[in-house]
N, C-alpha and C positions, 0 to 999 in steps of 0.2 A: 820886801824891802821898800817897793815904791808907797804903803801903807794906803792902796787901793781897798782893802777889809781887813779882816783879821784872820786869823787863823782858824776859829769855828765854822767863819763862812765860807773859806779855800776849800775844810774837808767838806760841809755840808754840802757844796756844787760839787764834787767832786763823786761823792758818795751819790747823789741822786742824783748822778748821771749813768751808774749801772755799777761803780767799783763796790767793792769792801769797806775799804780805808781811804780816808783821804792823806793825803801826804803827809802831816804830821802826826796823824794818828798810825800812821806805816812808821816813820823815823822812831816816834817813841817806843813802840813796838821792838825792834831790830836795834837801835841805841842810834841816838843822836849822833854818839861820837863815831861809832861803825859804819851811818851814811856818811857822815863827814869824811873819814879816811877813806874809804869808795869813792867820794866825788872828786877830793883834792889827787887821789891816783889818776883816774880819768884826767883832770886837769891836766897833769904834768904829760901824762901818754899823745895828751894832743895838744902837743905842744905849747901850752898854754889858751888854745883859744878860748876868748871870752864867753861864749855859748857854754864851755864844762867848768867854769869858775865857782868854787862856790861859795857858796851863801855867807856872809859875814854874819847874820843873824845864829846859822848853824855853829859858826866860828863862838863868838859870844858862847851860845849857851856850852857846848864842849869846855871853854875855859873857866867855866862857871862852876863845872862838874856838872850840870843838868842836863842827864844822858838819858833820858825819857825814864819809863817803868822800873828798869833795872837800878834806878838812883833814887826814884821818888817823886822826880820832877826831870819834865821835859818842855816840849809843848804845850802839855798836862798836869796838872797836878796829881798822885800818884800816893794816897794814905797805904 
């Protein structure tokens, strides 16, 4: 959100630091809209604090339909 990179460069640090996936390539993976409904539960369990908030970016794309692999489009594009 603070638009310090993009999204290729979040997973590419990510991924060559020892993971699989980087985080958007995880969300499109498992559905945009399924981490979103996980995080905004989290959110709500703790009592709203700001650290479990999530992402309006995530937000967007969910209302957008763009629920990663299983729509077409997520993070990713998805033929």
């Amino acid at each position: 959100e603070e638009g310090v990179t993009d999204v290729e460069g979040i997973d590419r640090l990510v991924e060559s630091s020892g993971f699989r996936l980087g985080p958007f390539r995880l969300m499109d993976l498992i559905g945009v809209d399924t981490n979103y409904s996980v995080t905004e539960s989290m959110y709500r369990s703790f009592k709203y604090d700001a650290k479990f908030r999530p992402s309006r970016i995530q937000e967007m794309k969910v209302l957008a339909g763009h629920n990663g692999r299983k729509s077409g489009k997520g993070f990713y594009d998805y033929d």
